[in-house]
C-alpha positions in Angstrom: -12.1 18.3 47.4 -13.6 21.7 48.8 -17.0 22.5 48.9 -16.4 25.2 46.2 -15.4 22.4 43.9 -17.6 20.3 41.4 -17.2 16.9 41.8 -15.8 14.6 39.3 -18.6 13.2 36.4 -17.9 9.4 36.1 -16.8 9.8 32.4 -13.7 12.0 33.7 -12.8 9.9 36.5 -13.0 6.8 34.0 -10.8 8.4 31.2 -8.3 9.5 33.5 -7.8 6.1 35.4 -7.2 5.0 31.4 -5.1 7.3 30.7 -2.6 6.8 33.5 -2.6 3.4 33.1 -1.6 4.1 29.2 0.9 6.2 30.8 2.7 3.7 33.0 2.2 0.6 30.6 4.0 2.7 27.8 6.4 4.0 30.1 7.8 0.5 31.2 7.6 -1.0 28.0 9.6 1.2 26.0 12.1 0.7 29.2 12.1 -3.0 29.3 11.7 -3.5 25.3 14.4 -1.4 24.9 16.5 -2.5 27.1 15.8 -6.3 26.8 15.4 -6.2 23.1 16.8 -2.8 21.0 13.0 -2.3 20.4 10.8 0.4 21.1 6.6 0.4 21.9 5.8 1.2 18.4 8.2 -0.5 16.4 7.4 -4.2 18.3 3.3 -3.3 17.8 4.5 -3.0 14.3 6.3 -6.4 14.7 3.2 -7.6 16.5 0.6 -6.9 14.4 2.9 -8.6 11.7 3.0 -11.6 12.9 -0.6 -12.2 14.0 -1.5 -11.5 10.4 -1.9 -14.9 8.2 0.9 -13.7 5.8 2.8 -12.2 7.8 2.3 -8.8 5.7 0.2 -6.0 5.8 -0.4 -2.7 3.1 1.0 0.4 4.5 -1.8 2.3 5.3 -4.0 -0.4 7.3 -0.6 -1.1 9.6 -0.4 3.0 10.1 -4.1 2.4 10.9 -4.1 -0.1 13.5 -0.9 1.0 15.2 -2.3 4.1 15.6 0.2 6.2 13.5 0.0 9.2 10.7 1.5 7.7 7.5 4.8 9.4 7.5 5.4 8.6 11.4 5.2 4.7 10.4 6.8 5.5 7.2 9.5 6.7 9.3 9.4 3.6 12.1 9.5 1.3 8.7 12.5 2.2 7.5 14.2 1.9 11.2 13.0 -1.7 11.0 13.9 -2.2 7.4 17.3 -0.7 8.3 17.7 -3.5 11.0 16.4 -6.4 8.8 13.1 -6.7 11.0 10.9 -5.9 7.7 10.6 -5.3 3.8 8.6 -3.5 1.7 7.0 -4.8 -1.4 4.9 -3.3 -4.1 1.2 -4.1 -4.1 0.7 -7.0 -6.8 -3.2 -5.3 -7.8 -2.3 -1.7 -6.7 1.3 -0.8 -8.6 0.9 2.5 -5.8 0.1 0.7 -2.8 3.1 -0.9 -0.4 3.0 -3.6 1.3 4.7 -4.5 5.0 6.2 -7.9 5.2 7.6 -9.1 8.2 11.1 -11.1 7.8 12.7 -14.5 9.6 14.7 -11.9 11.6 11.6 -9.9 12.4 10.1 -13.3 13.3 12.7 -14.1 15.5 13.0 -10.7 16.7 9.6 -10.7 18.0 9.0 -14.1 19.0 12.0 -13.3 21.7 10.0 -9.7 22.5 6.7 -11.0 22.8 7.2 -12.7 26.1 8.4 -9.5 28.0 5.9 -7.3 26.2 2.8 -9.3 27.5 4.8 -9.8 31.2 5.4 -6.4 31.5 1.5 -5.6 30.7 0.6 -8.4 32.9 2.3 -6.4 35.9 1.2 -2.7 34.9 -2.5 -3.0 33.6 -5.0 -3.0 37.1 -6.6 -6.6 37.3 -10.1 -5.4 36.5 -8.7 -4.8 32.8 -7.1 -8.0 32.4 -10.0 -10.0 34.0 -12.3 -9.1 30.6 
């Protein structure tokens, strides 16, 4: 750094050591997920988030919610999925407009083989300090 320039606030340095470890995580999972299991980052969090959930199932716009996706880009990834037999959709029983996500056997199996690589390959790309919280 030359005298000229400012140095770095704490906030910046932070955010940037996140978002290149963002980077590289993404980077090899969407390598080794693809090539280990046909599956891409998004579409196993979709998978993931699935199966942690009691049923199994989630409505349409939480999932888009907490995979960090607009509506039509899940839409989209859902259909993928559905097209492979990983997922169905389902009509809200109390909201005849609302859809729900329901994760199938194959989607079960699918991810229960995935989930093993997914958390090895964050184990090897995320810096200690992050895992040891």
């Amino acid at each position: 750094m030359s005298d000229t320039e400012p140095a770095l606030e704490p906030v910046v340095t932070a955010w940037r050591a996140i978002a290149a470890s963002h980077a590289a995580a993404c980077a090899a999972l969407e390598r080794e997920m693809g090539k280990r299991h046909g599956l891409g980052v998004s579409e196993f969090e979709v998978l993931d988030r699935l199966a942690e959930s009691g049923r199994h199932d989630f409505r349409s716009q939480e999932l888009a919610e907490a995979v960090h996706l607009s509506q039509s880009a899940l839409s989209r990834l859902i259909d993928r999925l559905e097209k492979d037999g990983l997922v169905e959709r389902c009509l809200c029983g109390e909201d005849r407009r609302g859809i729900y996500v329901t994760l199938t056997p194959a989607g079960r199996d699918r991810h229960d083989e995935a989930a093993p690589t997914h958390r090895e390959v964050l184990a090897s790309v995320l810096p200690a300090e992050l895992l040891a919280r």
